[in-house]
N, C-alpha and C positions, 0 to 999 in steps of 0.2 A: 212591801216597799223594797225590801232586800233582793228581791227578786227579780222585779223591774227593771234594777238597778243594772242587775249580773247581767241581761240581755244583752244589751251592749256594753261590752268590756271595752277597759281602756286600750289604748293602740298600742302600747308599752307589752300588751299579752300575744302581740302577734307574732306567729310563729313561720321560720321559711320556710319550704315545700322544694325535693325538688321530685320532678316529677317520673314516673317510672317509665321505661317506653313505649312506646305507640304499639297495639297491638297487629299482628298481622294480618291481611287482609285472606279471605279464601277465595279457592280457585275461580276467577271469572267476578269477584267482586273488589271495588276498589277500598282500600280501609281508608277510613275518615282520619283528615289531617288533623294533629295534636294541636292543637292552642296553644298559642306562648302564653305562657298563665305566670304572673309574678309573684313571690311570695306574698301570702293571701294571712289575713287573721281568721280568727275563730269567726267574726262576725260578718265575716265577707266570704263563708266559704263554699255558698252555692250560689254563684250569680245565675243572673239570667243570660243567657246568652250561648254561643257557641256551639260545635259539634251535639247531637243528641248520643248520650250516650247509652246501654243497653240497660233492658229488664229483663231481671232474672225472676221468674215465680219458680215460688217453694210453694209447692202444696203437699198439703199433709192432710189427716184423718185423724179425728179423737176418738177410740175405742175403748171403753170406760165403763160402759155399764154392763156389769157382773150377773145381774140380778134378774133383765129380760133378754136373755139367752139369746132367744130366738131373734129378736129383735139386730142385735151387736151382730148374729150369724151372718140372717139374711143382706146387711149391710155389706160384710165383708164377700160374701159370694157374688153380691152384684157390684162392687167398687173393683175389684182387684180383676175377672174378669175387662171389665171398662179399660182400665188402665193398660194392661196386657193388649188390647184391641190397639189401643192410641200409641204404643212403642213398635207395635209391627208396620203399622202406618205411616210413622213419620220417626224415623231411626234416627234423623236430624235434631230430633228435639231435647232427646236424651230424657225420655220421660220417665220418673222415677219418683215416685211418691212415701212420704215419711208416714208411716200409721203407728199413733202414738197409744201404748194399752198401757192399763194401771197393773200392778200385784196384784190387785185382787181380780182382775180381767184374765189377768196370763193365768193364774191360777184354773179360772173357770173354765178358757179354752182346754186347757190341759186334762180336766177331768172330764169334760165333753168328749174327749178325743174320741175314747170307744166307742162309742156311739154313732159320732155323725164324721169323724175326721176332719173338725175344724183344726186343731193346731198344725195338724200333716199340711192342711190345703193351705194355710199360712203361710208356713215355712218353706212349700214348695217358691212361692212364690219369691220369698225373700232368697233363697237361694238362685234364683235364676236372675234376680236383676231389677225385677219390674217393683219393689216396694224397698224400703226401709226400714227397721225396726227400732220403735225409739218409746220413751217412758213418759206419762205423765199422770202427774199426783195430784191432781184438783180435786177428782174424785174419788178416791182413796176412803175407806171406811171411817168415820161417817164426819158430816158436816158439824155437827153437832160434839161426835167425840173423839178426838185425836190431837195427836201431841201438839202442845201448845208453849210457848215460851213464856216464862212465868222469869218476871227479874224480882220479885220481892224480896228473896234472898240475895240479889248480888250488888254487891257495893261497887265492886272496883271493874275496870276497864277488862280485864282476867278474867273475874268472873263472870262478867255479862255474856263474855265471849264462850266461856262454858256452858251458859244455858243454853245459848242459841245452838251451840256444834252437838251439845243431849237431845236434843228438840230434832236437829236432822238427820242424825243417826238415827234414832226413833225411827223418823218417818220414811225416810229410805228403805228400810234393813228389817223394822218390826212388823208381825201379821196379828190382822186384828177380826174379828168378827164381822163377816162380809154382811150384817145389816146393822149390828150393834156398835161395832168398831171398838167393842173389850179388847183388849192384849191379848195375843195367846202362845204363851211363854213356848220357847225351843222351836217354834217356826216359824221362817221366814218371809217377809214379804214385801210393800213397796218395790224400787227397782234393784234389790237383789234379789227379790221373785222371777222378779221381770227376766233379767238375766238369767236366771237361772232353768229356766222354762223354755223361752224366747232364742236366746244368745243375745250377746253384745246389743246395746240402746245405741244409734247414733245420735239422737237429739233425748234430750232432756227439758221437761215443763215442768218444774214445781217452784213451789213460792213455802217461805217460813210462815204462821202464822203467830204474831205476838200478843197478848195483854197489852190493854192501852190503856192509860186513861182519856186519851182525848176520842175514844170513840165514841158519837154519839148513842149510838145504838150498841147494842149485843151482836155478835155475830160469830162467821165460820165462813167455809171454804164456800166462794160462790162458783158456779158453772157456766160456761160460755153462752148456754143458753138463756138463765136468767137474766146475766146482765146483759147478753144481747135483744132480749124482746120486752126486757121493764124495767133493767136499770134500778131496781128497786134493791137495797141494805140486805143483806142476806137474815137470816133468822138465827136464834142461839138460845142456849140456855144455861149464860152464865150471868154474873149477878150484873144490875144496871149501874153500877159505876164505874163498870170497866167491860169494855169489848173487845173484840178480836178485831185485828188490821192487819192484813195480808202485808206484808212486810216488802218493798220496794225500795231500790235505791241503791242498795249494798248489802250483799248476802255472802260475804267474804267465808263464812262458816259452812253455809251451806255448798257454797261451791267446791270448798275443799273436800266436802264428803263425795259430792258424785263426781270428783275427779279421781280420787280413790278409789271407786267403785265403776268408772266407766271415763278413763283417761281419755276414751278416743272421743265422745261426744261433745257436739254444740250442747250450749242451752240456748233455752228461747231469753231476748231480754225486754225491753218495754212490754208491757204488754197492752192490746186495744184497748179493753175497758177500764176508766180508771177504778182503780181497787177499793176506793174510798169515796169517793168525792171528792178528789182535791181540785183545791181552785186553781187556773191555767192550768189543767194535766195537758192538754194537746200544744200550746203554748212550749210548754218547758220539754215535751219531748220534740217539740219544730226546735227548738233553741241548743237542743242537747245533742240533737241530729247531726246541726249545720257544723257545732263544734270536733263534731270526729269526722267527716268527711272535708278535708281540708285541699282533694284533688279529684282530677274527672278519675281516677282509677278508685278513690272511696266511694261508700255508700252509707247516707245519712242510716240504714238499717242493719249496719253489720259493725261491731267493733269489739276489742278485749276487753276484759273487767276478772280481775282475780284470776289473772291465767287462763279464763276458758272464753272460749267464743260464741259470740253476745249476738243473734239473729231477733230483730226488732219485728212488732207486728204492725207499730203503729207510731209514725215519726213527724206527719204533718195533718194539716186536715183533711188532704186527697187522702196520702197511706195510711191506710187501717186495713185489718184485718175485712177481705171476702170474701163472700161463702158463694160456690159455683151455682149455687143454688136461684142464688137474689135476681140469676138471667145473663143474657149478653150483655141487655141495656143497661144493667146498672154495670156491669164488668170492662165495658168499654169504656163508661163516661168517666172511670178511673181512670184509664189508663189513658184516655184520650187528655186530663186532665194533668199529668205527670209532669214536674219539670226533670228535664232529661239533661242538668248542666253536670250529674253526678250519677255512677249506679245506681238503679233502683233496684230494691228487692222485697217483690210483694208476696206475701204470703194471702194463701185461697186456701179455704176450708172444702174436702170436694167429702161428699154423701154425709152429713151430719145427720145426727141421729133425731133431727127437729122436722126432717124427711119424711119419717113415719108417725110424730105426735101432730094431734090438731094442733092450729097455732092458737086457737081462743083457749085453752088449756095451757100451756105454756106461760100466754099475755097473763093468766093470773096468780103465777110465781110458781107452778107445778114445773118441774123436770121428772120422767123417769128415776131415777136415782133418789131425787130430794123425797118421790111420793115413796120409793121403799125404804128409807128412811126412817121417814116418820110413823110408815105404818108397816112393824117388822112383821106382825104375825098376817099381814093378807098384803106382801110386797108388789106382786104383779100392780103392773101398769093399767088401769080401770081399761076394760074395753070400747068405751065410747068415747075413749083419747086416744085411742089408736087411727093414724091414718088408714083410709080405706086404699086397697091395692090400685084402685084408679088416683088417688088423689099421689100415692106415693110414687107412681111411674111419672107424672105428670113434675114432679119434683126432677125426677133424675131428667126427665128430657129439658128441661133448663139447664140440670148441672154439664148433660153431655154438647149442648149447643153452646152453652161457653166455651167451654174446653176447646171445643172444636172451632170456636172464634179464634182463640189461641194460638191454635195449632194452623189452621190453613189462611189464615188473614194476617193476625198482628204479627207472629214470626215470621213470616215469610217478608214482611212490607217492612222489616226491623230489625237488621244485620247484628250477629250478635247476644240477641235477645236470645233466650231460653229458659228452660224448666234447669234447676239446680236439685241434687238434695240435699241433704244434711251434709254425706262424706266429700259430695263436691264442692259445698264453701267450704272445708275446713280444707283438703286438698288446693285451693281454689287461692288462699293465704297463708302466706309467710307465717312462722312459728312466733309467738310470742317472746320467747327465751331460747337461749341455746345456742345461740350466734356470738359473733365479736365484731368489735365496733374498733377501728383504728385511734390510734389516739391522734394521728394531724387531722383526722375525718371529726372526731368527736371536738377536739379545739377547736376547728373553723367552726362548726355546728352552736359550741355553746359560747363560742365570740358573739356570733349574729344575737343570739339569745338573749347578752348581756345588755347590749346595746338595746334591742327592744322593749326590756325588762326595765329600763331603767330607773326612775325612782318608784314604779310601781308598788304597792303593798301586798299587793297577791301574786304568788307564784302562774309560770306560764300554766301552760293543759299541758303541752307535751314536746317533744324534740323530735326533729328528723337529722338523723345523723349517719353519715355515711352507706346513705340506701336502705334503713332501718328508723323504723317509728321506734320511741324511746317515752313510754309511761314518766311521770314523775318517780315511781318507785324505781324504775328500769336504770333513770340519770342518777339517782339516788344512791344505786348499789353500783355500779360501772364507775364515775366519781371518787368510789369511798374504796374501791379496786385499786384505782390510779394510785390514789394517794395512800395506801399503807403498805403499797409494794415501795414506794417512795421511801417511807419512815422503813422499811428493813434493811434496802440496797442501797441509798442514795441514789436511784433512777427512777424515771418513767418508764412505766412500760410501751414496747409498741402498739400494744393493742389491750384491749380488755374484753371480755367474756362477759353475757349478761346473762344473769340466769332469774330463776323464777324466785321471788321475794313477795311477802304479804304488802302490804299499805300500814300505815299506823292504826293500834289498836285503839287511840285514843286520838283524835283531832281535836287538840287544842283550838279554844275560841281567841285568846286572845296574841296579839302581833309578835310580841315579844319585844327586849329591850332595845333601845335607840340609842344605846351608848358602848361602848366600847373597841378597843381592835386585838388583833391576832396576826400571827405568823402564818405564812404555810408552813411550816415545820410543826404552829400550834395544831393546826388542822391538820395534815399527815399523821400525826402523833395519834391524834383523836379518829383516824380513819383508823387505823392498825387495830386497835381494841371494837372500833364496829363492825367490819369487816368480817371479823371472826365470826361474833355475830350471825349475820346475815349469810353464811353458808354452811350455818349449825341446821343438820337434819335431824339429826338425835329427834326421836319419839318423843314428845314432852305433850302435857294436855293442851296447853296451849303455844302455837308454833314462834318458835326463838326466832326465824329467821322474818320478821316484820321491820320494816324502818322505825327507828326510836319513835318517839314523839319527841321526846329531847335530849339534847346533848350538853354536854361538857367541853368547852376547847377553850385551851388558854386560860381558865378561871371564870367563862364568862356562860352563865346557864342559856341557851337557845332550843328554838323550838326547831325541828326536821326543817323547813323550810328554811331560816333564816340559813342555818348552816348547808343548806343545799348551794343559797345562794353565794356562800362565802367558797365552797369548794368550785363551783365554778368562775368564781374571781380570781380565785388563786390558780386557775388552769393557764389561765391566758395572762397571769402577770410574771414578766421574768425570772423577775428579781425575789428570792426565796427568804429575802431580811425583810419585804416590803411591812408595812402594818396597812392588813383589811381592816375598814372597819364594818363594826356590825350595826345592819340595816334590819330596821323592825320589819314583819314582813306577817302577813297570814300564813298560816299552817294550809286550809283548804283551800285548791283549785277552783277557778268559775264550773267547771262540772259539777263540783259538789251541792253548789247553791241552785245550779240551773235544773237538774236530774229530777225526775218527780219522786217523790220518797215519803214514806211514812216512819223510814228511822232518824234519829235525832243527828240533828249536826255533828254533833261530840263522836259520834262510830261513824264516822263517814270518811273515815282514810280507805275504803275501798276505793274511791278515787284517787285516790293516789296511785290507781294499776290500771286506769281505763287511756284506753288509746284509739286510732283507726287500726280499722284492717286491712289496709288493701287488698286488691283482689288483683291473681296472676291476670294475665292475658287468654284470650280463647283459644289463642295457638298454643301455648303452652297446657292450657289445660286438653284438649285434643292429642299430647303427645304422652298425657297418662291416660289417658279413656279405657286403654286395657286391663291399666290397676282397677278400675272403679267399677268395670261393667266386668 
């Protein structure tokens, strides 16, 4: 019911937009006029209608299996050739594909090298332009055993956050027995293998996996495969009152490690298959879309979350994940199907490694990987599941006649459109942090704000201020700038600086008090002592620099929010004697409720860092094209 509810939010959430400018048009083509578009809400923020705007596909490669060598080879010799073909072809298109390998993959290229030169033929590759090199952990040693988040010991909001950040360092960083998945102490692997093998991950795919109790089932890491051809609960063997649940929603802990470990990378964020079963997953990721694409320059599949940047597989019931594979016809009727009132950004799966297994083997929960697995002492892939060299060519001539729909039909008839990779959306949008935001920009900003907020109980999603998207966390610590430069000088400052800040470690459930008032002097006072706070980097196990949960101002206890709301009432009130009063208010954003997740409401102040990302314009990204190619 809770859920239902948040879909449509009240109109008191709606936030103004203003819009970036029209992109420019290339040589001999006209650029499509901008729409007067008026400040839009969350619930209004892809109509139907107007200019169409472009599709970018991302495609990438999952290269993952460690164990049939030959199989992950022959993939990579006939994929990156392909690709190579299609960039001398059409230079327009900017084709540049992400191939995503595990630790234990990079590892095995690595020690193949002597032999056959797979890691040289790789890397030639990535050095010249035509691939990308990026990490993913789904497949990781093994399904069955590997670091798993255990809260039995953790009481407090600190702790919990310890297990989960023990759990990703593990899985990042630890090398384990490429069929057993034992530990194997003093070497390295996940994607500090990766890197270190490889070089630099542009994109990053991994997911925590927790202890649940609400699992029904037992379970582990499932693979694209199985949930793509059966959908069937993955298999485990831990005790039946508790399962494994791939952990969605907010991974504030996990992102912090592979930011650490690979600052420059995307990560993937929705992902296609629901992880679980949860009920509305495609619902709540259409609902969670429309909320961060709030202009024709956003895209329901691209946004921040924890500082890093969040590429969606799967945002409505058109967009999900394609595989070059499934033909033109299914590839088209996507794309023919798109609504174009915002960016799209569709990711295609091109040579999966489902190319070379029967698919009646697969249909009945085998994978490659899941069968070396289970059987460590005779791992090879049975021979009568192997596709036959006719049935496998017959595969790639689907995936090359898509591709090739792509490239000489849909781009061409669709100004604009193109193949992106990973360092081009990140290149592609504005930084997260590390900017300044005016203070008459941010006043008019969180004026409009106030007004629409008004007796609301849930804070907004987000703010557009002075040509910059603003996180709840982002207004949070920009705000609590103003005000404790305030309580040292007696001034406002011109401008404020917003820098990178966590979410709350704890999201309060309940409103907070409906009674009292305060100063802005009370609130200054109480910014000065947070403030410090929030741009404490000092090494600690767990990061200082998080929005409270709550505060203290004036003698009256509130939660992050209430007091958000209070520091923007006193922005825009003159008078520094006035009394705010304090308005009960939720702690969490409609993100939080609307986001599919299997972590509990209570740790879901990672929403408190989720925003759009806009995307530059194609003339501007054309005038770095040197940096990137």
């Amino acid at each position: 019911m809770k859920r239902a509810f948040l879909f449509c939010l009240p109109a008191s959430l709606l936030l103004s937009i203003t819009l970036p400018p029209q992109p420019l048009a290339r040589q001999g083509q006209t650029a499509p006029a901008r729409p007067q578009v008026a400040p839009v809400s969350a619930e209004q923020a892809a109509p139907a209608g107007g200019p169409a705007q472009p599709v970018y596909v991302y495609v990438y490669s999952r290269v993952t299996d460690h164990v049939n060598l030959d199989l992950s080879e022959a993939r990579l010799r006939r994929v990156l050739p392909m690709l190579e073909k299609y960039r001398r072809e059409h230079p327009e298109a900017h084709v540049c594909v992400t191939i995503l390998f595990s630790g234990a993959m990079s590892k095995a290229l690595a020690e193949a090298n002597a032999r056959t030169g797979i890691k040289d033929y790789v890397l030639d590759f990535a050095r010249r332009g035509v691939i990308e090199l990026g990490y993913d952990g789904t497949d990781e040693p093994t399904y069955k055993n590997r670091p798993v988040v255990d809260f039995s010991g953790a009481q407090t909001p600190e702790e919990r956050w310890l297990a989960r950040e023990n759990v990703a360092k593990a899985l990042l960083t630890e090398s384990r027995d490429p069929l057993t998945g034992a530990p194997q102490p003093g070497a390295s692997g996940g994607l500090k293998e990766m890197q270190l093998l490889l070089g630099d991950a542009a994109a990053v795919n991994v997911t925590l996996s927790v202890l649940s109790p609400i699992a029904a089932t037992p379970g582990g890491a499932v693979t694209e495969a199985v949930e793509r051809e059966t959908a069937a609960a993955p298999e485990g063997g831990l005790p039946a009152k508790t399962g494994v649940v791939l952990e969605v929603g907010d991974d504030a802990e996990l992102a912090e490690q592979v930011r650490r470990l690979s600052p420059q990378a995307i990560m993937f964020g929705l992902p296609n298959a629901n992880p679980f079963h949860l009920p509305g997953f495609v619902g709540s990721e259409q609902g969670f879309g429309r909320m961060l694409s709030p202009s024709p320059d956003s895209s329901p599949e691209l946004y921040w979350q924890d500082g890093v940047l969040r590429s969606t597989e799967g945002s409505d019931q058109v967009v999900r994940l394609l595989h070059a594979s499934d033909g033109v016809d299914a590839v088209k009727k996507v794309f023919d199907s798109l609504a174009r009132s915002r960016i799209r950004i569709i990711h295609v799966e091109l040579g999966s490694e489902q190319d070379y297994v029967q698919s009646e083997w697969t249909k009945q929960g085998h994978t490659p990987l899941r069968y070396a697995y289970d059987h460590p002492d005779h791992p090879q892939i049975p021979p009568e599941a192997r596709s036959s060299a006719r049935e496998v060519d017959a595969a790639f001539a689907k995936e090359d006649a898509a591709m090739k729909w792509l490239l000489d039909d849909f781009f061409p008839a669709n100004p604009w459109s193109r193949f992106v990779s990973s360092t081009d959306l990140a290149k592609m949008t504005p930084p997260a942090a590390g900017f300044s935001v005016s203070l008459i920009g941010l006043r008019s900003a969180v004026s409009g704000l106030l007004q629409k907020w008004g007796n609301n109980t849930f804070p907004p999603l987000y703010l557009f201020a002075d040509g910059h998207y603003l996180s709840l966390a982002d207004l949070f610590q920009a705000l609590t700038d103003t005000f404790a430069e305030e309580d040292r000088t007696s001034k406002l400052p011109e401008s404020v600086q917003v820098v990178h800040v966590y979410g709350p470690l704890h999201t309060l459930i309940a409103h907070g008090p409906n009674v009292g008032e305060v100063t802005r002097a009370d609130i200054a006072h109480a910014c000065r002592g947070i403030a410090e706070r929030l741009h404490d980097r000092t090494a600690s196990p767990v990061p200082k620099d998080s929005i409270p949960s709550a505060v203290t101002v004036g003698g009256v206890n509130i939660n992050a929010a209430q007091f958000l709301r209070l520091m923007a009432t006193a922005l825009v009130t003159p008078s520094a004697d006035a009394k705010l009063r304090v308005r009960m208010t939720y702690l969490f954003p409609g993100m939080a409720e609307v986001i599919p997740k299997t972590r509990p409401m209570s740790e879901m102040g990672g929403a408190w860092t989720i925003k759009p990302a806009p995307l530059l314009t194609v003339a501007a990204l054309h005038a770095e094209r040197g940096q990137i190619q």
